[in-house]
C-alpha positions as CSV (number, residue, x, y, z in Angstrom):
1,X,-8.5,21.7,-18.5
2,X,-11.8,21.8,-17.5
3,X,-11.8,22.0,-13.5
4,X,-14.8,19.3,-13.6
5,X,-12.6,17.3,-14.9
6,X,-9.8,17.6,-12.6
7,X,-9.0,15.1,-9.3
8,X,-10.1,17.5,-6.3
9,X,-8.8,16.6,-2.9
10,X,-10.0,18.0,0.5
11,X,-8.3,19.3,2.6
12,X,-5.7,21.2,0.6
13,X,-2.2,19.2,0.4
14,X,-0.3,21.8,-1.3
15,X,-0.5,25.0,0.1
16,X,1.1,26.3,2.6
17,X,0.1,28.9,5.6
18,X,0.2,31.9,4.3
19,X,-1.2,31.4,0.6
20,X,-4.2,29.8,2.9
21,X,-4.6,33.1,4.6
22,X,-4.6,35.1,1.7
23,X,-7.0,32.5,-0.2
24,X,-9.4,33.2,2.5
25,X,-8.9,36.9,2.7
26,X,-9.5,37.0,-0.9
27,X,-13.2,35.2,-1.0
28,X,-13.9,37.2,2.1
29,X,-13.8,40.5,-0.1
30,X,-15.0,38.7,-2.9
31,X,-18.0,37.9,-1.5
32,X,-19.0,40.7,0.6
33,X,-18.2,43.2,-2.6
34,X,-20.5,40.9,-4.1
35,X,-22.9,41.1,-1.2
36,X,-23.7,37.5,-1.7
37,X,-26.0,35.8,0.2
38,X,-25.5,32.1,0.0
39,X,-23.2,30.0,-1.8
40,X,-20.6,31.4,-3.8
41,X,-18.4,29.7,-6.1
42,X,-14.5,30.8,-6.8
43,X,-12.0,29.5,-8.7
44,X,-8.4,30.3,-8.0
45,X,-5.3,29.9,-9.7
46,X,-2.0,30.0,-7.8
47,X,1.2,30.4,-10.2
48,X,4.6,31.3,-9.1
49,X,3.2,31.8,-5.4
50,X,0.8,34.1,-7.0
51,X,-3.1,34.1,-6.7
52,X,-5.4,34.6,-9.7
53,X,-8.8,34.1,-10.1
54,X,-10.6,32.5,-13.0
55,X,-14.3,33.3,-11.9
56,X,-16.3,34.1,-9.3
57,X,-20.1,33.3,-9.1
58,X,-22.8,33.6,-6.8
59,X,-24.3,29.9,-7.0
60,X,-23.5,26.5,-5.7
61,X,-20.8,23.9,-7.5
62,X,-21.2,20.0,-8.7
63,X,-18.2,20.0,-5.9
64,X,-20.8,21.3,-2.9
65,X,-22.5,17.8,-2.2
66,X,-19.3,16.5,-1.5
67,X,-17.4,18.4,0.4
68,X,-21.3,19.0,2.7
69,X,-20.7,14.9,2.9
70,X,-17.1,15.2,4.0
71,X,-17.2,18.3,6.6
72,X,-20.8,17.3,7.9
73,X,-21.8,21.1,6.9
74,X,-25.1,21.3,5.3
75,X,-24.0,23.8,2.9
76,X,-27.5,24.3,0.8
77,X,-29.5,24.4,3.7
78,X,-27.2,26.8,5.4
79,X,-27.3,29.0,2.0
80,X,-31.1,28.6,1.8
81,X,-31.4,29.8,4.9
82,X,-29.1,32.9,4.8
83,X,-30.9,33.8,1.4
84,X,-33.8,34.0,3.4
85,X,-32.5,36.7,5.9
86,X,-30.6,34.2,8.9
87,X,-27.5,34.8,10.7
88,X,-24.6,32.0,10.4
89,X,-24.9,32.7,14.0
90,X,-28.4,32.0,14.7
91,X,-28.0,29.1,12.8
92,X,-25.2,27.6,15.3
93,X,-22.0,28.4,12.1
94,X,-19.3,31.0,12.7
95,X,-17.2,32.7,9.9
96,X,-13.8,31.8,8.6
97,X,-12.2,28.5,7.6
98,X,-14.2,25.4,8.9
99,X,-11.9,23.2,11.1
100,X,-10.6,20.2,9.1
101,X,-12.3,16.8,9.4
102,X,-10.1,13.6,10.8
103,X,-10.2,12.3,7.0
104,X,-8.6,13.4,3.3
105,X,-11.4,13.4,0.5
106,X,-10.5,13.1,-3.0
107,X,-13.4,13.5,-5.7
108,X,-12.3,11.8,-9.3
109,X,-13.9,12.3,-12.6
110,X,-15.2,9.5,-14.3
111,X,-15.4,9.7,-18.2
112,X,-17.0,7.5,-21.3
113,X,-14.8,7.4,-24.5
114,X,-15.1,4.4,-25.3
115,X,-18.8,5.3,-25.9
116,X,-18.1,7.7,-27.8
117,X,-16.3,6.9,-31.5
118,X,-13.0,8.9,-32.5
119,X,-13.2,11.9,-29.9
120,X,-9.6,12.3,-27.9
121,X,-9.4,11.6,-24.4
122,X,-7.0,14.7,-24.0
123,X,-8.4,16.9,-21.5
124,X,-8.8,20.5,-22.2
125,X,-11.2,23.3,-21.3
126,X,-14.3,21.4,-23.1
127,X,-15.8,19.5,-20.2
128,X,-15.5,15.9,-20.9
129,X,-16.4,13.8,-17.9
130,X,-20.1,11.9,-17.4
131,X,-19.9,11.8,-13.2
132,X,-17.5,11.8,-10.6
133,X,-16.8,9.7,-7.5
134,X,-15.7,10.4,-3.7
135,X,-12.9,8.4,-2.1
136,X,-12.4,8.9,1.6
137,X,-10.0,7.8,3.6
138,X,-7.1,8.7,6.6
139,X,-4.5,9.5,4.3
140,X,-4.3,11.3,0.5
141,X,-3.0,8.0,-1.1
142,X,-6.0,5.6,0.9
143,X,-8.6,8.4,-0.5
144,X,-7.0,8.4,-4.0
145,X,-6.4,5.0,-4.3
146,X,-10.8,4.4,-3.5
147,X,-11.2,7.1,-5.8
148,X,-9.5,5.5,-8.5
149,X,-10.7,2.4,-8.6
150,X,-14.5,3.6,-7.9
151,X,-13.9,5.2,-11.0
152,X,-12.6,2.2,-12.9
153,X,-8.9,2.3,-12.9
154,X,-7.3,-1.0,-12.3
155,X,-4.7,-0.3,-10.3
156,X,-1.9,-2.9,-11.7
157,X,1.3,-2.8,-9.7
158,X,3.6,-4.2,-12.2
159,X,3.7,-4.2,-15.8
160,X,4.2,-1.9,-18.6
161,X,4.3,1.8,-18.7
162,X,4.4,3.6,-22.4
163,X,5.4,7.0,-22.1
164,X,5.2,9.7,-25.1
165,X,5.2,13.2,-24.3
166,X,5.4,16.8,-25.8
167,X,8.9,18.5,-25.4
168,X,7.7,20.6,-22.7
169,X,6.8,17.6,-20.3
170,X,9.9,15.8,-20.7
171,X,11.3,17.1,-17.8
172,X,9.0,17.3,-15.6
173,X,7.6,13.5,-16.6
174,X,10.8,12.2,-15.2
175,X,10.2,11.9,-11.4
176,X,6.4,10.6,-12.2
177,X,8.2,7.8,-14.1
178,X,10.7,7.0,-11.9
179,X,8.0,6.2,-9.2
180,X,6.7,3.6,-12.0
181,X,10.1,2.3,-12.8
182,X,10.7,1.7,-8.5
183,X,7.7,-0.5,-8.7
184,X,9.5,-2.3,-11.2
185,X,7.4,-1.8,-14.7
186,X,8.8,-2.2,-17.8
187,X,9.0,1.6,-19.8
188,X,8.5,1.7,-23.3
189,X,8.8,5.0,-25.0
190,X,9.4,7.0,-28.2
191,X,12.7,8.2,-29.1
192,X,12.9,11.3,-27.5
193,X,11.2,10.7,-24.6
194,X,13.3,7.6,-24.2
195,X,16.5,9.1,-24.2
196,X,15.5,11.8,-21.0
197,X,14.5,8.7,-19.4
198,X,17.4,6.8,-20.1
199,X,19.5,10.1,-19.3
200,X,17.9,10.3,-15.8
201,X,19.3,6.6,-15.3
202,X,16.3,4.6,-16.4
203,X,16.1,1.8,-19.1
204,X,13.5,2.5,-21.6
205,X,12.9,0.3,-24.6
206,X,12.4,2.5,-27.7
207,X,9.0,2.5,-29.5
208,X,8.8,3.3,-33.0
209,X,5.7,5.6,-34.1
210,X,3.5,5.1,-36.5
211,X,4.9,6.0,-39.8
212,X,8.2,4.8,-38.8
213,X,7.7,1.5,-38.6
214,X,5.1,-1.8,-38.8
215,X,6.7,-2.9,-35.5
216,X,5.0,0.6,-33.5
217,X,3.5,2.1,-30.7
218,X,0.2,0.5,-31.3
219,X,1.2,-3.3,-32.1
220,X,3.1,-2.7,-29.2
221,X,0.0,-1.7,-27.1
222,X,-2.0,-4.8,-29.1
223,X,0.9,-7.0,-27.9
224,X,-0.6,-7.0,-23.9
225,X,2.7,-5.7,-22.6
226,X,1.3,-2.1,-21.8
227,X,-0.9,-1.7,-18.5
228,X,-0.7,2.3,-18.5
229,X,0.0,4.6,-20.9
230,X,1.6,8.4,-20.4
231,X,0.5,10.2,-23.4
232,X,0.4,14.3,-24.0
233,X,0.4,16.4,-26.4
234,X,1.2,20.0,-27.8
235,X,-0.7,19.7,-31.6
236,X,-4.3,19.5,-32.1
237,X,-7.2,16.5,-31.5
238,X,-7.3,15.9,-35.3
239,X,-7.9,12.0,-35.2
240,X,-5.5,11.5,-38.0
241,X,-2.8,12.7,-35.6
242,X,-0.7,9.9,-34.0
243,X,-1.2,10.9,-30.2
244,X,-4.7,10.6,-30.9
245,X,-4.6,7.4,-33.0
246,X,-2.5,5.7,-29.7
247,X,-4.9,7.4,-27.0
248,X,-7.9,5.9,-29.0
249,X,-6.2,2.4,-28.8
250,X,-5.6,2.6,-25.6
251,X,-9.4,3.3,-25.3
252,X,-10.2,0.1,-27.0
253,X,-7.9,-2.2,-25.3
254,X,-9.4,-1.0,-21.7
255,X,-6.0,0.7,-20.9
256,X,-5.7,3.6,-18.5
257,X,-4.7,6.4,-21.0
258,X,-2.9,9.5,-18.6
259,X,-3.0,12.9,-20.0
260,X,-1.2,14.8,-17.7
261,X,2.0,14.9,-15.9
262,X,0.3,15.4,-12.4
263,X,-2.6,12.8,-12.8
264,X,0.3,10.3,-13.6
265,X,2.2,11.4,-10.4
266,X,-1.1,11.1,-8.4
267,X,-1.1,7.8,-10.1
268,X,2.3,6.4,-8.7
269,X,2.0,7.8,-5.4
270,X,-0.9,5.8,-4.8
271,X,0.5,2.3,-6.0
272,X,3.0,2.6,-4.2
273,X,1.3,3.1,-1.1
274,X,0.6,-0.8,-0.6
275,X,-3.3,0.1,-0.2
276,X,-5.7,-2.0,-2.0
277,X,-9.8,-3.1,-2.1
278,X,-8.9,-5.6,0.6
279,X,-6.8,-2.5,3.1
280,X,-8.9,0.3,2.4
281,X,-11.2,1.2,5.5
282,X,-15.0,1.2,5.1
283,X,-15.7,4.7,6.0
284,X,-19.5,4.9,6.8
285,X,-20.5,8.4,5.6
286,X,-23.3,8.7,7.8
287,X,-21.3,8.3,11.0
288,X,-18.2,10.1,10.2
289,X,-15.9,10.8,13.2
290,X,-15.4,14.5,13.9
291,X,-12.0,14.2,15.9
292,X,-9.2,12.3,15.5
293,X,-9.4,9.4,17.3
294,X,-6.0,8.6,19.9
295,X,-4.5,4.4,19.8
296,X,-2.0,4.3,22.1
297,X,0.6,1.5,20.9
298,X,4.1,-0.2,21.8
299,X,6.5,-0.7,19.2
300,X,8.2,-3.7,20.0
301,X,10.3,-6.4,18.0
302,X,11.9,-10.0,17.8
303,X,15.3,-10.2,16.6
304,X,14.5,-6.7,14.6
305,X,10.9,-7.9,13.1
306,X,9.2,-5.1,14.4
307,X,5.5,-4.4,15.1
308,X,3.3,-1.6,16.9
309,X,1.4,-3.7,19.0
310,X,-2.3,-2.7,20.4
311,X,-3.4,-3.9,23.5
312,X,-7.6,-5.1,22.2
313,X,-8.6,-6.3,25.5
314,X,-11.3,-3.5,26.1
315,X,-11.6,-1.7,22.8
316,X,-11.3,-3.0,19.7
317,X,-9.7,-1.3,16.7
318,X,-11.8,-1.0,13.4
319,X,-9.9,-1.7,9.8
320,X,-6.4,-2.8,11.1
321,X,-6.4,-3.4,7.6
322,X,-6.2,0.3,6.5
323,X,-4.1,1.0,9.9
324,X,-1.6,-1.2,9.2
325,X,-0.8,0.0,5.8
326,X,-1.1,3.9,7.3
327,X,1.6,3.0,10.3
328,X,3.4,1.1,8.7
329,X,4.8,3.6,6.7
330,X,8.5,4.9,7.6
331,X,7.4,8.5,6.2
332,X,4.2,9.0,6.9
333,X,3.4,6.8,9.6
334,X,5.7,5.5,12.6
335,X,7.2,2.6,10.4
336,X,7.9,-1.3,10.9
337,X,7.0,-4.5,9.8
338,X,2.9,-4.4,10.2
339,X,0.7,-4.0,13.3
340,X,-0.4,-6.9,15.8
341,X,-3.6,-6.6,17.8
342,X,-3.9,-8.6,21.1
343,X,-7.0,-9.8,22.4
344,X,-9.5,-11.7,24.9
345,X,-9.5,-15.5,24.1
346,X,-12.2,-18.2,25.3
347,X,-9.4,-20.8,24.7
348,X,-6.7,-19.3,25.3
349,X,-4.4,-16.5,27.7
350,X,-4.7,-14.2,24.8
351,X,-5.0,-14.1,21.5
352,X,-2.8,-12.8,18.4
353,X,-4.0,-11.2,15.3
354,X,-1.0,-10.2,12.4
355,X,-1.8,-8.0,9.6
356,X,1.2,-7.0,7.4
357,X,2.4,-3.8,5.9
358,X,0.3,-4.4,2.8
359,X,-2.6,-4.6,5.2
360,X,-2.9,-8.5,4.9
361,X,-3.4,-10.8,7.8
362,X,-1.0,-13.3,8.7
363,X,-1.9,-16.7,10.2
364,X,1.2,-16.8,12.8
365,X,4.4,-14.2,13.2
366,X,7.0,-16.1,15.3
367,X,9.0,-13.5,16.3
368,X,5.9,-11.5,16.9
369,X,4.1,-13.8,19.3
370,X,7.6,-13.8,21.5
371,X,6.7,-9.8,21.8
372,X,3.1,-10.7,23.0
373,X,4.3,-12.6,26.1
374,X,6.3,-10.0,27.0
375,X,3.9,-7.5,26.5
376,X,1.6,-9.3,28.9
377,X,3.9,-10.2,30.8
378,X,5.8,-6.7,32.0
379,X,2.0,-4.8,31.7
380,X,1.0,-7.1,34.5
381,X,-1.7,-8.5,32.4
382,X,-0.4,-12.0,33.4
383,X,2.4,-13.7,35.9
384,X,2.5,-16.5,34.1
385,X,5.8,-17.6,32.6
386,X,4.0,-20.2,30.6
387,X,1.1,-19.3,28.3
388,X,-1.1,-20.0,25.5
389,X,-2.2,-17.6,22.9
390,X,-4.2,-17.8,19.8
391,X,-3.3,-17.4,16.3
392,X,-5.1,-18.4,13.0
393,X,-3.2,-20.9,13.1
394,X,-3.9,-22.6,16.0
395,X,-3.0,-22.2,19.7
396,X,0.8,-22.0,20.4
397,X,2.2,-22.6,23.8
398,X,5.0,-19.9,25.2
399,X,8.2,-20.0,27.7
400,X,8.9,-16.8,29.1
401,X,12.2,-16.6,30.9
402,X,12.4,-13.5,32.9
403,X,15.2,-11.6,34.1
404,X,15.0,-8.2,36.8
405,X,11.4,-8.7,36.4
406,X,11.1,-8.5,32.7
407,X,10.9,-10.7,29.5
408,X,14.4,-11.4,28.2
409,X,13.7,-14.3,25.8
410,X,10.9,-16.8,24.7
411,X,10.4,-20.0,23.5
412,X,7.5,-21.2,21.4
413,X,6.0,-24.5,20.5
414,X,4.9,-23.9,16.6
415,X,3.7,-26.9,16.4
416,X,3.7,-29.6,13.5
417,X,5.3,-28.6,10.2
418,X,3.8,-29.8,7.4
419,X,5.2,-30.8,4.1
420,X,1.9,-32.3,2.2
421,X,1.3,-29.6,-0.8
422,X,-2.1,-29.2,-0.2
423,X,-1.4,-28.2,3.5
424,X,0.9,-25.6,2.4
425,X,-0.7,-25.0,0.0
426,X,1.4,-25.4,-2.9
427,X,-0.4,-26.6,-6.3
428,X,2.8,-29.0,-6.9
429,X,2.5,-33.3,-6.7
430,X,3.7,-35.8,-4.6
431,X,3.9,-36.5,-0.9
432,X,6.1,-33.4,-0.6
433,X,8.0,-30.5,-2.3
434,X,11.8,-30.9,-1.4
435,X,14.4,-29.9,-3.6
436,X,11.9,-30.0,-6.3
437,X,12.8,-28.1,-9.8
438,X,10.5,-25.2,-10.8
439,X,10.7,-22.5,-13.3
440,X,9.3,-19.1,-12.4
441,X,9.9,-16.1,-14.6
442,X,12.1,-17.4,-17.1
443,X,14.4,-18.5,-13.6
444,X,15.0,-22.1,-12.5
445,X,14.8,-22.5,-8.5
446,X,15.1,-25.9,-6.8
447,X,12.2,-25.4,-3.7
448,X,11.5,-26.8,-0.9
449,X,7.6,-26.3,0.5
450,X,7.4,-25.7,4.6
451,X,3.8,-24.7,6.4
452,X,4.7,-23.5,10.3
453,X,1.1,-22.0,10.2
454,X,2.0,-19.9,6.7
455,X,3.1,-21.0,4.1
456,X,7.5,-20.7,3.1
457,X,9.2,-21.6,0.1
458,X,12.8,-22.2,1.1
459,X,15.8,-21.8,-1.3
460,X,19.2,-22.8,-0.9
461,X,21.7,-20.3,-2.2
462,X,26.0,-20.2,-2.3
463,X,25.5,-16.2,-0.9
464,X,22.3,-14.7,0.5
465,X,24.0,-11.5,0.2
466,X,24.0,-11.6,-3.3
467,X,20.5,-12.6,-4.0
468,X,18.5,-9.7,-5.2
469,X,15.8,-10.5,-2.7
470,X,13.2,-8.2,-3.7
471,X,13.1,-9.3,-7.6
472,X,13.7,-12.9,-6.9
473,X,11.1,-12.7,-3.7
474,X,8.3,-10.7,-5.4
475,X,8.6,-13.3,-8.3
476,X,8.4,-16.2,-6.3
477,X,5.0,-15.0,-3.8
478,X,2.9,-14.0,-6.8
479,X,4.1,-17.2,-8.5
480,X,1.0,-19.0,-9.8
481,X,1.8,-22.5,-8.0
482,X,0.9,-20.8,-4.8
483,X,-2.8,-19.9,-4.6
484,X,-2.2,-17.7,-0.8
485,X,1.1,-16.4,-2.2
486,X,4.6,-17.6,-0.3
487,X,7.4,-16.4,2.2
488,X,10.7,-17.0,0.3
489,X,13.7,-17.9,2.1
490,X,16.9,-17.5,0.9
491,X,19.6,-20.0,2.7
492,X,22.6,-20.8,3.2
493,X,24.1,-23.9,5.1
494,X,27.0,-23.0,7.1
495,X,27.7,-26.3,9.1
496,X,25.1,-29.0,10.4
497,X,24.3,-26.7,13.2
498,X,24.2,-23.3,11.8
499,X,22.4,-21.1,8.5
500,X,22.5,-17.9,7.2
501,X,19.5,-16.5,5.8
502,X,17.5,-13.7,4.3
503,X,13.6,-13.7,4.1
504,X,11.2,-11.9,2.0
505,X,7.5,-12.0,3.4
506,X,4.5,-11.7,1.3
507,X,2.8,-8.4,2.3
508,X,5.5,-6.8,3.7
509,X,8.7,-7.5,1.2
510,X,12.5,-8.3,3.0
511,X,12.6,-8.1,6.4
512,X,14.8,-8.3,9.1
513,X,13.8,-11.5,10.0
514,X,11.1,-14.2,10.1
515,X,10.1,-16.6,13.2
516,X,8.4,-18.6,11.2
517,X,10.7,-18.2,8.3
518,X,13.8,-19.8,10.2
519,X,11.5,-22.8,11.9
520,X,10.6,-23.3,7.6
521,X,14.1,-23.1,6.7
522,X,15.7,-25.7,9.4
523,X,13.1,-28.3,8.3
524,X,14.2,-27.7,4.6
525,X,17.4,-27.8,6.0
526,X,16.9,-31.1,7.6
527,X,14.4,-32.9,4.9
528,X,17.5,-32.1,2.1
529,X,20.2,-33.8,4.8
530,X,22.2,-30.9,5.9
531,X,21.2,-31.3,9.3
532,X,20.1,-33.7,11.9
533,X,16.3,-33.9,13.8
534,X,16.5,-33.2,17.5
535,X,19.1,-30.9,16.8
536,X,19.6,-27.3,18.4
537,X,20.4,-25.3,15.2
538,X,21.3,-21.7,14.8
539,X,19.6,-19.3,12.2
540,X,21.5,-16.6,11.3
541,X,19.2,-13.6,10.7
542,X,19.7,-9.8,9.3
543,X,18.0,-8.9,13.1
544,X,19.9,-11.5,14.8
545,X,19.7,-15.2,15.6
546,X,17.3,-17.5,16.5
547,X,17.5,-21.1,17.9
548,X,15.5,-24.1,16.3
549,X,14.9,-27.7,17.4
550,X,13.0,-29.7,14.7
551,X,11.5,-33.3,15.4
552,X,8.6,-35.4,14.5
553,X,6.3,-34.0,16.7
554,X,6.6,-30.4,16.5
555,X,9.1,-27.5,16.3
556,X,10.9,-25.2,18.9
557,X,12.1,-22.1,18.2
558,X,13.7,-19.4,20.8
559,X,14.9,-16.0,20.3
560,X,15.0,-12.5,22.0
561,X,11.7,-10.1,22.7
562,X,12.5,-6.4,23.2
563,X,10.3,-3.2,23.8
564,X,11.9,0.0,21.8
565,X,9.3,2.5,22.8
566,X,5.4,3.5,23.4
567,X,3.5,6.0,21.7
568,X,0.0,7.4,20.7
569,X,-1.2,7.4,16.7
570,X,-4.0,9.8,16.1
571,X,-6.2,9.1,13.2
């Protein structure tokens, strides 16, 4: 391949201490057994922890205008200069590695086959691509992920993978497909390839090729069912060949066609990294930040819903979006449910602002807004035991009840539920959905429609434990009859006074528990006749319980508020 054709990323992600020393000690003696003045240009190879080099030449790269962007170096200027007879010194630039920015870069090639008529999108040594593009972001998979799309993949998290590969990627295509098949695609795939995968504990549907059968590989990619295709080959780019007949069609029906093993893994990692157009943070190239910046937080949670909570009240915090996503990673950031951000109000003590792990912001977060008044609370911020905080969705009112000096528990006043479809909103008719029949998926589900502030679609099951939450859940948020998405709650009635219930929240997938989730599923609760108004009624959570009073008016809910630790992010 062609390394202008290749996905560059800055700084390096896979290599480790030492083969950095001894990349640098190498262009070192390169370039002064050159006696190079300027910009030089190496390409290295590293292969069984060996280093080889491909070429060396004394000039600039198509990669030196990004990486000047990136670093803040002005790399020609610098080399004009030094060609002229300056010191790096003079000119305020030491030797060596430059210190690495606060940000990953990640260049992408950007190519135009379907411009061109029968020529193969395989990548080899031939240069094929007509520009490139610069993602930046905090992490490798928010860089990629900008990168992509700039470049005009649309990322699809769910679908259809086709995978046919030569012999000698079959094993090593494995763990890229499993990353595709934990998202939950469908994988289609050729006989051999299909039974590795379905070796390595995968169901693959098998595709017939071309001369096999009129039911192949390309009505199967005509049929809509395909959203990315893994496609390599060992023979030739003769367009009579099959590989290139199915790359071509892929070409034609606007389907992203992946060529190698590593571009495909590159692929996966960033779908499943929750980023997208609306969590990505707008990184102003002309006023990069040279350090990381320090945010110190509190991780705190409500009967287990946990959130790293900011304190806003001086400085502000840009693209929560992008942060929330980043932190709320279990791996690669500090892990929990999403991030909340408090803040000055004008009409209120303080004021709440949710954005879940997908980077989305929520209107309300029960069990979060019982960790605010605490937070305030036991930081001095207030002495109140009885405050008002704003949310999207309105100003709630708080009961802190303290004990040794410290928030124990909370009550909070959510306010009115409401049943009216278009308040939920759910695109369904009638005064209200209760019990109401609906088929989603091929799966019939009798709903019932709450808005606390967000909207819930509650379900009443014989077992929450043996729902399959995240299936059943995902289906149900991205079902069409709700235009801003759903929470789904899965309940069971116990008695008149008690549930048991699991939740799965759009943005951030099954959780511990849901504040609002349990308010949603005691009006359901009470609307279908299992339980009484004005009475206290116990929600049996994952995380714990809650207590819930629902009447005309509005509706009380009471649970725990606890502090795990504090800690400092740097981004």
């Amino acid at each position: 391949m062609h390394s202008g054709d290749s996905i560059a990323v800055y700084p390096a992600w896979n290599l480790n201490g030492p083969l950095i020393e001894r990349v640098i000690d190498h262009s070192r003696r390169l370039a002064l057994a050159l006696k190079t003045q300027g910009l030089i240009n190496i390409q290295y190879v590293i292969f069984e922890n060996e280093i080889y080099v491909i070429e060396v030449n004394p000039r600039s790269s198509r990669t030196v205008p990004y990486i000047s962007k990136v670093t803040g170096v002005p790399m020609v200027d610098l080399a004009t200069r030094a060609m002229l007879g300056e010191k790096l010194g003079d000119m305020g630039f030491g030797t060596g590695l430059y210190k690495t920015p606060p940000y990953v870069a990640v260049k992408v090639p950007v190519f135009s086959f379907e411009k061109l008529a029968d020529v193969d999108n395989l990548l080899d040594p031939e240069m094929k691509s007509t520009g490139e593009v610069l993602g930046i972001g905090k992490t490798r998979e928010e860089a990629l992920y900008k990168g992509l799309v700039a470049a005009g993949y649309n990322m699809k998290r769910r679908g259809g993978l086709l995978v046919t590969v030569r012999d000698s990627d079959k094993i090593e295509m494995t763990d890229a497909v499993r990353k595709f098949y934990g998202l939950g695609f469908s994988l289609y795939a050729t006989k051999g390839t299909a039974r590795v995968l379905c070796a390595a504990g995968m169901e693959a549907t098998e595709v017939g090729k071309l001369h096999e059968s009129s039911d192949n590989i390309l009505t199967l990619i005509e049929s809509g069912k395909v959203d990315y295709i893994l496609s390599t080959s060992s023979k030739g780019r003769l367009p009579s060949r099959d590989s290139v007949k199915i790359r071509r069609k892929a070409i034609e029906r606007a389907i992203p066609c992946i060529t190698s093993v590593d571009t495909a893994n590159a692929l996966a990692d960033s779908l499943r990294s929750r980023y997208s157009q609306l969590s990505t943070e707008l990184v102003d190239i002309n006023r990069m930040r040279t350090e990381k910046m320090r945010l110190p937080f509190a991780k705190m949670n409500g009967t287990s819903n946990d959130y790293l909570y900011f304190n806003c009240f001086d400085d502000s915090i840009e693209a929560p979006e992008s942060l929330s996503v980043y932190l709320s990673d279990p791996h690669g950031g500090v892990g929990g449910d999403g991030i909340i951000l408090m803040e000055r109000s004008t009409i209120a003590d303080a004021k709440m602002r949710i954005f879940n792990r997908d980077g989305s912001e929520g209107k309300m977060c029960g069990n979060g807004i019982r960790c605010v008044g605490k937070y305030l609370y036991d930081n001095g911020m207030t002495d109140k035991t009885e405050l008002t905080i704003e949310t999207l969705s309105g100003v709630k009112r708080l009961r802190l009840y303290v004990r040794g000096g410290k928030v124990k528990s909370v009550s909070v006043d959510m306010g009115k539920a409401e049943l009216t479809p278009e308040k939920v909103p759910v695109r369904l008719g009638g005064e209200r959905v209760v019990s109401r029949p609906v088929e989603v998926e091929g799966e019939a589900y009798a709903i019932t429609c709450v808005s606390m502030g967000n909207p819930h679609c509650v379900v009443f099951v014989e077992n929450p434990d043996l729902v399959d939450v995240e299936k059943t859940g995902s289906a149900l948020e991205h079902a069409s009859i709700f235009p801003d998405r759903a929470n789904i709650e899965f309940v069971r009635v116990l008695d008149g006074h008690t549930l048991k219930m699991r939740v799965w929240e759009r943005g951030s997938g099954e959780t511990l528990a849901c504040g609002t989730g349990a308010c949603a599923a005691v009006v359901a609760a009470t609307e279908n006749g299992f339980c009484q108004k004005g009475e206290d009624i116990t929600v049996h959570l994952r995380g714990g319980d809650l207590l819930v009073r629902y009447t005309d008016e509005t509706v009380t809910m009471t649970g725990d508020a606890r502090k795990n630790f504090e800690g400092v992010a740097e981004l």
